[in-house]
N, C-alpha and C positions, 0 to 999 in steps of 0.2 A: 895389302890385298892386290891381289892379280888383277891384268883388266878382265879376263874373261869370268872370272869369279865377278866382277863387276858389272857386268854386263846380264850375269844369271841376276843380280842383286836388281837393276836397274830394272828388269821386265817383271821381277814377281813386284815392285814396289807399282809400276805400272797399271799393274793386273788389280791390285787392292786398292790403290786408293782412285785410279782413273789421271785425269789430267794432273803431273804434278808439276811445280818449274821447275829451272835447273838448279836454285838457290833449295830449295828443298833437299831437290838430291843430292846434293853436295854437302847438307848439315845431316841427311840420314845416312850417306855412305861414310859420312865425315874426311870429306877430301877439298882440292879447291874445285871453285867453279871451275877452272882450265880443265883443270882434268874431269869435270861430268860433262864439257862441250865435246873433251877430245874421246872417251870414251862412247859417248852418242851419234857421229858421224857415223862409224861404221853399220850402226844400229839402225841408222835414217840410210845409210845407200840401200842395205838388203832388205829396205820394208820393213821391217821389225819395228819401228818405233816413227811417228811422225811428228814432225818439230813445228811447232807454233807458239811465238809472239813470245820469248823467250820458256818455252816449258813444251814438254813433250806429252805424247799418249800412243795408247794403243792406236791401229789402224779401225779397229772393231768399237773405238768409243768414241771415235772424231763423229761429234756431231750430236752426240746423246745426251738426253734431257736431261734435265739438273736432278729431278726423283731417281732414276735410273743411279746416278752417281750415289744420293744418298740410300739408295736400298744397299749397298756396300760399305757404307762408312758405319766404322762397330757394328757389323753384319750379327758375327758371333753370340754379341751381349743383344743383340733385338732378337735372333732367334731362342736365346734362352728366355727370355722376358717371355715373348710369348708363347712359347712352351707350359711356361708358367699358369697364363692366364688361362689359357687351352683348359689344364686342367680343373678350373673351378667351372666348366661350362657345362651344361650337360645334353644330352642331344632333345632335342625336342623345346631347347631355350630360344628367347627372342633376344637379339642381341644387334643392340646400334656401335657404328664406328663410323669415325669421321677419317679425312684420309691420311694419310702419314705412312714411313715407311715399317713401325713396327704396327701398326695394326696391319697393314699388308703381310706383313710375316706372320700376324695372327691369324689370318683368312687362311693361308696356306696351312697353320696345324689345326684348324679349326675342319680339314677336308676329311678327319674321322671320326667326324660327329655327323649324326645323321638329323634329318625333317628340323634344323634349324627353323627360325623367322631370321633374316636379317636385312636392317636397312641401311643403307648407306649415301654415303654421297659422291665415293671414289669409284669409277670402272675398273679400275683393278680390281679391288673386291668384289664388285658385283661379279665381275668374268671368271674369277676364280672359286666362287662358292656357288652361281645358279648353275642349273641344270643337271647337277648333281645329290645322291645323296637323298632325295624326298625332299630338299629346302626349297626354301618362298624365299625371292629377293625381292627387295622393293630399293628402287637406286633415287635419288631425289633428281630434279631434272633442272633444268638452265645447259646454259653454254660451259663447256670442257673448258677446262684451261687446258696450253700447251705443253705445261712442263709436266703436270701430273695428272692428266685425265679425271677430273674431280668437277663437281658442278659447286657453285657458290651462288653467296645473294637471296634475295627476299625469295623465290620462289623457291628454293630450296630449304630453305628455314623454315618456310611455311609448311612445306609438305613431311619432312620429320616430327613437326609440331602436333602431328595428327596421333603420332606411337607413342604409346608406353609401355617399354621393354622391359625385361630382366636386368640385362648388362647391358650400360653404357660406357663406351669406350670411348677414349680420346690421348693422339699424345700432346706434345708439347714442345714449343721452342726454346723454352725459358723457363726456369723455377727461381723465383725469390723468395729467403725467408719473408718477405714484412710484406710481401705484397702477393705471394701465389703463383697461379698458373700462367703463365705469359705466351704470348706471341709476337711475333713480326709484321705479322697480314693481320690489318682489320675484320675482312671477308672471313678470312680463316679463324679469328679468334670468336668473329660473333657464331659463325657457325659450329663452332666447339663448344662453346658457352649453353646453345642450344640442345644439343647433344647431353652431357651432363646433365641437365634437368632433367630426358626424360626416361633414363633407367632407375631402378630398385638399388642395383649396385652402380656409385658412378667411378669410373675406375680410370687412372691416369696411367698411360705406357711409356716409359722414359728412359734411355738411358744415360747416367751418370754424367756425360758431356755437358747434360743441361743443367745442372746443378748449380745452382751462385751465378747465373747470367740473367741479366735481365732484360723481357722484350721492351715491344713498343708498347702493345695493345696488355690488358689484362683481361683474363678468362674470365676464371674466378681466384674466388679465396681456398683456403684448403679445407674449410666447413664444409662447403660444397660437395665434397667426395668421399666416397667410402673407403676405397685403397688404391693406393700407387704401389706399382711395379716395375721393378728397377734391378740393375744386378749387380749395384756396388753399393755403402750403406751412406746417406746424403751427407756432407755435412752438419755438422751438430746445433747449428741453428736452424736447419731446415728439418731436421730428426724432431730437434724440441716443438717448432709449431706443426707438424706433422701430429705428433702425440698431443699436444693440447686441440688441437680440432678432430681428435677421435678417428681420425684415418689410422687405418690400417695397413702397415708395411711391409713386402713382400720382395723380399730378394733373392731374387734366380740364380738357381744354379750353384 
């Protein structure tokens, strides 16, 4: 491979995934580290690429929140996922989401459905679905975090606590066969946990990555839910207790 064919290689891998190191790039170009440093100077003198703490990025992502990162990682498979979901909604539903980057992708195909309810807990969602359309947001309230504009915490659980919707949505950092829906954040899984109780449908948005990882915290069980939506088909221990707790499996695309 050429350097300048390396160089197109290095800015589109850039542009996908955000900050990569150069040990990365050098197992996905498949070359040595030498040559992803020697190839990346010229990339760092003309501004095109910025070098930090051994790994590079765009000039347009130094600095950008960790959500923002992950609304791009399996971009493709969460925009099918919620594509998916899209279409079981219908306009005039009430519908809870918790925050994460494909219910975010669900907000944005959910902008051709008309006089929603929906309540949340993410300001993404809420900015992207009020005002628009004949829809009612109701957003829960506390303090923002910084990475993902999303409220947490007893005042927020409380105030969800009040709906009971159609669809309830929620994703997820972690799926185990033997133990369920998983997280990493406490705050985040008690506040998921809550969510899933109070829709008709309670519906799980995931893709495939999370499959056989296991968090910290636990959501629920897989009884708890009526169907996950995903766009690759789970592992066969997670398919079997998926089918013995009566959820329903939906794979996009």
């Amino acid at each position: 491979m050429n350097p300048s064919k390396r160089h197109s290689d290095i800015l589109r891998l850039l542009q996908q995934d955000g900050t990569v190191t150069i040990a990365e790039l050098a197992s996905k170009l498949g070359v040595s580290l030498e040559t992803v440093r020697r190839d990346i100077k010229p990339l760092t003198s003309n501004g095109s690429v910025v070098k930090m703490h051994g790994a590079v990025a765009l000039p347009s992502t130094v600095g950008e929140a960790p959500f923002e990162k992950r609304m791009r990682e399996n971009s493709e498979a969460k925009k099918a996922i919620a594509a998916a979901v899209a279409l079981t909604i219908r306009d005039g539903d009430s519908v809870m989401l918790d925050t994460g980057t494909t219910t975010s992708y669900l907000a944005r195909e959910l902008l051709g459905h008309r006089r929603l309810t929906v309540i949340t807990n993410s300001s993404d969602i809420a900015r992207t679905l009020s005002t628009v359309n004949d829809n009612r947001v109701y957003m829960a309230g506390g303090e923002l975090r910084s990475d993902n504009g999303a409220a947490f915490g007893v005042s927020a659980i409380d105030f969800v606590s009040n709906f009971t919707v159609s669809h309830a949505v929620i994703t997820t950092g972690a799926i185990d066969a033997s133990i369920g829906i998983m997280d990493y954040d406490l705050e985040e899984a008690e506040f998921a946990r809550t969510v899933i109780s109070r829709g008709k449908r309670a519906i799980v948005v995931t893709d495939h990555s999370k499959f056989g990882r296991q968090g910290l915290v636990r959501v629920c069980a897989f009884n708890a839910l009526t169907d996950l939506f995903t766009e690759k088909a789970p592992p066969r221990d997670i398919a079997s207790a998926l089918k013995t707790a009566g959820v329903s499996l939906t794979l996009a695309g």
